[in-house]
C-alpha positions as CSV (number, residue, x, y, z in Angstrom):
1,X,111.1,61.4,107.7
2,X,114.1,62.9,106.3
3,X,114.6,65.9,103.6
4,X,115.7,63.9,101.0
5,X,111.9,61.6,101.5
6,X,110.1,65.1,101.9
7,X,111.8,66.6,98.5
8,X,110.6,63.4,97.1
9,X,107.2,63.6,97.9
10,X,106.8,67.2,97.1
11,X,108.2,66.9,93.5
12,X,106.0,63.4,92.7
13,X,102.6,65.3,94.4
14,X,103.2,69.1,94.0
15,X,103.3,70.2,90.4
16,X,103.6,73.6,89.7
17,X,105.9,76.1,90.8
18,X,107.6,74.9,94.0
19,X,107.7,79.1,95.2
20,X,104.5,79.2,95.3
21,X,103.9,76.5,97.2
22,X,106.1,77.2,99.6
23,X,104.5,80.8,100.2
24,X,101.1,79.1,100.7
25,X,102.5,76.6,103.2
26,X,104.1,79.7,105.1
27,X,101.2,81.9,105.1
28,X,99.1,78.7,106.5
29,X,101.6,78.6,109.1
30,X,102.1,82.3,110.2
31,X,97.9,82.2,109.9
32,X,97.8,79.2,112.1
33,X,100.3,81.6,114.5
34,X,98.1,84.9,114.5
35,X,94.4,83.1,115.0
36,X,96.0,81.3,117.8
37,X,97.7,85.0,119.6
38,X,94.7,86.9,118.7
39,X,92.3,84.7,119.9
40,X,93.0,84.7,123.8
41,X,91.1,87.7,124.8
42,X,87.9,86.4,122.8
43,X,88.4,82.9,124.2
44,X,88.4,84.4,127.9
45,X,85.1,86.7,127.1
46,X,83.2,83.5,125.9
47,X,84.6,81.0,128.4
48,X,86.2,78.6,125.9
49,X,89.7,77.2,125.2
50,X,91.9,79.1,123.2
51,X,92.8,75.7,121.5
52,X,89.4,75.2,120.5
53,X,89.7,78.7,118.0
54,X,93.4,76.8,117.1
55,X,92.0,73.4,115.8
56,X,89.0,75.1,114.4
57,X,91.7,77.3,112.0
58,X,93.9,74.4,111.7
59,X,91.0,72.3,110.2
60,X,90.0,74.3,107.7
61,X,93.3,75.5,106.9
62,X,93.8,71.9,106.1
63,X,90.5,71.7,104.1
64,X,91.7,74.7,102.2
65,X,95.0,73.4,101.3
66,X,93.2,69.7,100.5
67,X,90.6,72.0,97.6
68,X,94.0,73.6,96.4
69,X,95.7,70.0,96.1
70,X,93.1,68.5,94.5
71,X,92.3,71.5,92.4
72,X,96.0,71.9,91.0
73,X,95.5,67.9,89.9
74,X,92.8,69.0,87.5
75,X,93.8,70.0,84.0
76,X,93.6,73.5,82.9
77,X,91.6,72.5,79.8
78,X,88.9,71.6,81.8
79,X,88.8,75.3,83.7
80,X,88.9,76.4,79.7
81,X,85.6,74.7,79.0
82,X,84.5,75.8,82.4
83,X,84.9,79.0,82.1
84,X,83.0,79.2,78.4
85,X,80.0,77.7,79.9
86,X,79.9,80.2,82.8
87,X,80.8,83.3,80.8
88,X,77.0,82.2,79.5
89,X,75.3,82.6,82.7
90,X,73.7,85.5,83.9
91,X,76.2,87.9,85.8
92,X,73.6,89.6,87.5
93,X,73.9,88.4,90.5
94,X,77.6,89.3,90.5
95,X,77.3,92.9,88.8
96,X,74.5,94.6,90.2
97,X,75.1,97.0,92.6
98,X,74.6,97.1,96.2
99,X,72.7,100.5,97.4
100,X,74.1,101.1,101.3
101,X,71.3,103.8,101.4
102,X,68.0,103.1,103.4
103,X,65.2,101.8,101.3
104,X,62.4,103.3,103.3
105,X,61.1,106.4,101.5
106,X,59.4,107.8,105.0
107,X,61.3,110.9,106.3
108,X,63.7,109.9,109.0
109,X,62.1,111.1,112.6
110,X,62.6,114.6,113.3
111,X,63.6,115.6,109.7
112,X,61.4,118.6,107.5
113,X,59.7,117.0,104.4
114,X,60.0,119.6,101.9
């Protein structure tokens, strides 16, 4: 494959801006890099292949980039009617907020009840 054949390709498949393609192609890249440096000591504690963590990363990162492909080939018309339609649904699974604080109302062991 030469360049010139990969230029080609790019401008008959990737529409868009070509920047910010070429950031997500690095940042797959430089991810693919850092799962596969950081993932020795884990590999040894488990007794598995560090190549294992690699393809697992690689695969999805594929996947990933395959959803943002095909999702790039749809029109933005369509996300317009989309989003109209789920500005209808209940948010309330989105918006309610999350309490961190224990739900138990006993008094925690060894604490005065007032």
């Amino acid at each position: 494959m030469t360049m010139e054949s990969i230029k080609l390709w790019m401008q008959r498949n990737l529409m868009g801006d070509p920047v910010i393609w070429m950031v997500v192609f690095g940042l797959s890249v430089i991810s693919i890099l850092v799962v596969y440096s950081a993932t020795g000591s884990l590999a040894y504690k488990r007794d598995v292949e560090v190549e294992q963590y690699l393809i697992n990363h690689s695969l999805l990162m594929i996947l990933s980039l395959g959803a943002m492909w095909l999702a790039h080939k749809v029109d933005y018309r369509y996300y317009s009617r989309l989003s109209r339609v789920a500005m209808l649904l209940p948010s309330r699974c989105c918006c309610t907020p999350i309490s961190l604080a224990p739900t138990s109302t006993r008094p925690a062991a060894g604490s005065r009840s007032p």
